[in-house]
C-alpha positions in Angstrom: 49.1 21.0 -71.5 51.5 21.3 -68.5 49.2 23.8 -66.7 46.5 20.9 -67.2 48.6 18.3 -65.8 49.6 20.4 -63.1 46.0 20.9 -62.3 44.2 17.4 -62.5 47.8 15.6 -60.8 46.5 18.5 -58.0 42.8 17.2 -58.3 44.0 13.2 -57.8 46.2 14.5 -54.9 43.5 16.2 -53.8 41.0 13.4 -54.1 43.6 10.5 -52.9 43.7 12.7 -49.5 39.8 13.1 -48.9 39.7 9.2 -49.3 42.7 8.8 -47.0 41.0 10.5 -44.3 37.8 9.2 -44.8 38.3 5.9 -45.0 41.6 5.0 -44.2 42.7 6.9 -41.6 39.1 5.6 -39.2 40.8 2.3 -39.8 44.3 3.1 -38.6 44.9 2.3 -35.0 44.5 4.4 -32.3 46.8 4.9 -29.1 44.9 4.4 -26.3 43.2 7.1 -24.1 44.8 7.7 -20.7 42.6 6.0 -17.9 41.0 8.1 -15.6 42.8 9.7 -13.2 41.5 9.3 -9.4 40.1 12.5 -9.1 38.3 11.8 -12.1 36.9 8.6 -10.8 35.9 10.1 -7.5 34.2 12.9 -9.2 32.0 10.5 -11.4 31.4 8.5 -8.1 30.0 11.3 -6.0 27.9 12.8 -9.1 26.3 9.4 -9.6 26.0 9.2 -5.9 23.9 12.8 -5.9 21.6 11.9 -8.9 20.8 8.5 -6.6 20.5 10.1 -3.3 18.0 13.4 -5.3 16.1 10.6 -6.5 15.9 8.8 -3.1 15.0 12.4 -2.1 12.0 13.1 -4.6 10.4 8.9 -4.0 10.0 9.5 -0.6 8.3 13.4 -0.7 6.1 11.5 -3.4 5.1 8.5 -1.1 5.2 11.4 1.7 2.3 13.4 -0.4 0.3 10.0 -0.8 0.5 8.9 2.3 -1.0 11.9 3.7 -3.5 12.6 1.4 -4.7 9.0 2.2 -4.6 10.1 5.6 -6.9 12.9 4.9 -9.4 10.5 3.1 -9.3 8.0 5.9 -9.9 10.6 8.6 -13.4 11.6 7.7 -14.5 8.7 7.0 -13.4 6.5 10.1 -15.1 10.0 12.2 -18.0 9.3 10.6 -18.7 6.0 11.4 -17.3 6.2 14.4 -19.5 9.4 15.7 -22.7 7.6 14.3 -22.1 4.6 16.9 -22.1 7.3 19.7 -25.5 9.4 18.0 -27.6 6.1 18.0 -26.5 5.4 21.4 -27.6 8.7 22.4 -30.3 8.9 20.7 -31.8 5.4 22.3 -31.3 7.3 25.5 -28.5 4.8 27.0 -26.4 7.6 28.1 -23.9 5.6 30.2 -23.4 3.3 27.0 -22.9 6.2 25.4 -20.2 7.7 27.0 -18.3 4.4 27.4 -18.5 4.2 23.8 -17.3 8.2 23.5 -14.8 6.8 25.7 -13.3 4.1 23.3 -14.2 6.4 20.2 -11.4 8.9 21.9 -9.4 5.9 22.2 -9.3 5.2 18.5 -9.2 8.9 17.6 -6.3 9.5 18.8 -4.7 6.2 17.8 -6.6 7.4 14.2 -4.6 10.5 14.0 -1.1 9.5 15.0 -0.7 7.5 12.0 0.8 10.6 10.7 3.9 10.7 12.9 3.7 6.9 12.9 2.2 5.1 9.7 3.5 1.7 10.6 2.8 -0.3 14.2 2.9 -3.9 14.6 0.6 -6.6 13.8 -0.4 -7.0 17.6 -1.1 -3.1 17.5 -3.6 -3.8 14.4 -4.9 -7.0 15.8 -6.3 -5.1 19.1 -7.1 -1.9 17.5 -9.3 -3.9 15.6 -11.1 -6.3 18.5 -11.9 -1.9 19.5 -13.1 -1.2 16.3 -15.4 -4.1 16.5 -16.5 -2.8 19.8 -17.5 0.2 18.8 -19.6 -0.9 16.0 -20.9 -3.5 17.4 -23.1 -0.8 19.5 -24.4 0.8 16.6 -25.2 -2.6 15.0 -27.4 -3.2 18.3 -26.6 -7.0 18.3 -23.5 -8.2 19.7 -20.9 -9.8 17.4 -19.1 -13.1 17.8 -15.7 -11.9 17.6 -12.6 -14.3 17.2 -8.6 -14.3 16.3 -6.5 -16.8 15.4 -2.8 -16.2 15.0 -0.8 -18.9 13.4 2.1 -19.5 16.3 4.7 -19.1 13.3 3.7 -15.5 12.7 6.4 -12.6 14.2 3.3 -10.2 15.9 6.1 -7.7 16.0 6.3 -7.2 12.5 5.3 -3.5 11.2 2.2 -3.0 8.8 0.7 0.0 8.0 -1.5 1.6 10.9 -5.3 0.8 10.7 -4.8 -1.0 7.5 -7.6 -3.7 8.4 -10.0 -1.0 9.7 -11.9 -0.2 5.7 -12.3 -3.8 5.5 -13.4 -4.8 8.6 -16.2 -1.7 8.4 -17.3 -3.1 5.3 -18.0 -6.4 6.7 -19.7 -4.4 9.9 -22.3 -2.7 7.8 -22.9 -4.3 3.9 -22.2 -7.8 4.9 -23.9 -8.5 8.5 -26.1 -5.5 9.2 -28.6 -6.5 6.4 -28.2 -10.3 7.3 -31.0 -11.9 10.2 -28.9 -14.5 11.5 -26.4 -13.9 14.2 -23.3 -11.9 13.5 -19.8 -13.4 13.4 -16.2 -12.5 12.1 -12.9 -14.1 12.4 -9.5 -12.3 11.6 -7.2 -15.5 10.8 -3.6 -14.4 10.1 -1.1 -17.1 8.8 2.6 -17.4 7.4 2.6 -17.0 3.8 6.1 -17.7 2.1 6.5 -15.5 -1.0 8.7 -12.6 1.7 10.5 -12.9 4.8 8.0 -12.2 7.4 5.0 -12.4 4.7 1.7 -12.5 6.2 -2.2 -13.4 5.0 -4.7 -12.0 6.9 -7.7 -13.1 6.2 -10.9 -11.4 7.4 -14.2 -13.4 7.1 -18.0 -12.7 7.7 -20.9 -14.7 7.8 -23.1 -11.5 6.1 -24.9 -11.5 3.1 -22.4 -11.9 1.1 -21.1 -10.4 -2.4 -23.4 -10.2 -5.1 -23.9 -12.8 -7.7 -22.3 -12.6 -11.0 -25.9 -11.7 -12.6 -26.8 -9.2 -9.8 -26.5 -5.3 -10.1 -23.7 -4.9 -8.2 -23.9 -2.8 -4.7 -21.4 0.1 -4.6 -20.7 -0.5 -0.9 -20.1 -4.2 -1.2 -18.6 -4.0 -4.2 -14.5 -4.1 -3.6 -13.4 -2.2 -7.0 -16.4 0.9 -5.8 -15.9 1.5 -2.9 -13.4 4.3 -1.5 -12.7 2.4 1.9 -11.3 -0.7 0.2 -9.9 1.5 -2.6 -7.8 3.9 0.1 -6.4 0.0 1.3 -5.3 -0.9 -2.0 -3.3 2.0 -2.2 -1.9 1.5 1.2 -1.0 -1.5 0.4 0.8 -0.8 -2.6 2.9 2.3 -0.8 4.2 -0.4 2.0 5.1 -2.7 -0.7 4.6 -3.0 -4.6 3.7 -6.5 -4.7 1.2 -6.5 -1.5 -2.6 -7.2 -2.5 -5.9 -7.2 -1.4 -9.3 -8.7 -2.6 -12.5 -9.8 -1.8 -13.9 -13.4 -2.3 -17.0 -15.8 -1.5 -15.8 -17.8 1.3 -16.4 -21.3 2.7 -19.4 -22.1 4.7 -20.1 -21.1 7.4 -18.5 -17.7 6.3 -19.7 -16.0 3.0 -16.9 -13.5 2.3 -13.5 -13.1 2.6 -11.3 -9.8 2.6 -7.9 -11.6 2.1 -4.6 -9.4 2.7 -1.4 -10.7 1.6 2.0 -8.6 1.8 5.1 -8.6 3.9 5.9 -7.3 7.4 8.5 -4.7 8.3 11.4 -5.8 10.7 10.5 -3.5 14.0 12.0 -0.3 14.6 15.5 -0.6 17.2 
């Protein structure tokens, strides 16, 4: 009988211990841990720093890649249409209108191509690039366009967008919206304040073309803002320079028929 007691007092000891660790003992107390020393500090600072800066790192190689394989999707496509102005000049046998329109083809070319080593110029920059643009096309359109600006006096000129950004746009008002119209041509680029950033800007580019297709037309591909490349490539522009920036098409108000309406903010210019 004593070896019995002996072993089930051992067994409650036993027990009463388990239960004093696992339940009591959690609920004691603790000493506080010892803060951080500095160099512990500094060493969580400067890791946290590293993962921020490597992620800074890998965002701008990403937009770096995008950028440039926009690049490479614009480039054709502005050589074409550019290159076709010159053909049907050439091939009407106005040789000296030809060459002045080689001339401001080179012109654009080269402004074309150093969007890589500088995506971003200023809204003036854009502004006459595209009076060229509408130059050049107006040749192969073989009727001359009424061409006019208006700049809100409010609006810092010297603000950075991305390079050629209108360009898409103002194409596809050349050649779907007033190449298949009779009456004369006409486009205005209006560009006024717009509140929602510092510097924010709406560009509005309108046409008196054909306009967009009806809700219960087949929709053209080339007029069509969601199908066609040019006005997709902008979108994604856009949305590189800033993630809130947009773009659409609309009808307009008489006497214009459609509206490509820009909205996004300016960069501060380069010191």
């Amino acid at each position: 009988m004593n070896a019995i007691g002996c072993i089930v007092g051992f067994l409650c000891g036993l027990l009463g211990g388990v239960l004093w660790v696992r339940y009591v003992l959690p609920m004691a107390p603790r000493p506080p841990k010892d803060p951080p020393s500095w160099l512990e500090r500094h060493q969580q600072l400067r890791h946290t720093e590293a993962m921020t800066t490597s992620q800074s790192k890998l965002d701008a190689q990403r937009h770096e890649v995008q950028r440039q394989t926009l690049h490479l999707h614009l480039s054709p496509h502005f050589m074409f249409n550019a290159l076709s102005s010159v053909q049907w000049q050439a091939a009407q046998g106005k040789w000296a209108n030809a060459q002045s329109t080689l001339a401001s083809f080179t012109h654009l070319w080269n402004k074309h191509w150093s969007v890589h080593q500088q995506p971003f110029h200023s809204l003036q920059e854009e502004l006459e690039s595209m009076g060229q643009c509408v130059a050049l096309e107006s040749v192969r359109l073989d009727r001359p366009v009424d061409w006019q600006l208006k700049v809100s006096e409010v609006v810092f000129t010297e603000g950075q967008l991305p390079a050629l950004l209108l360009q898409p746009a103002l194409e596809n008002a050349m050649w779907h919206g007033l190449a298949p119209s009779e009456g004369a041509p006409k486009l205005l680029i209006e560009v006024l304040p717009l509140n929602d950033w510092p510097f924010g800007v709406e560009i509005r580019l309108l046409d008196n073309g054909v306009g967009l297709p009806s809700e219960h037309a087949v929709p053209t591909p080339s007029r069509h803002g969601s199908a066609s490349v040019g006005l997709h490539l902008v979108r994604q522009k856009l949305a590189m320079a800033h993630p809130e920036a947009s773009f659409h098409l609309a009808p307009a108000t008489p006497p214009w028929t459609t509206a490509a309406v820009f909205k996004l903010p300016l960069s501060p210019p380069e010191t």
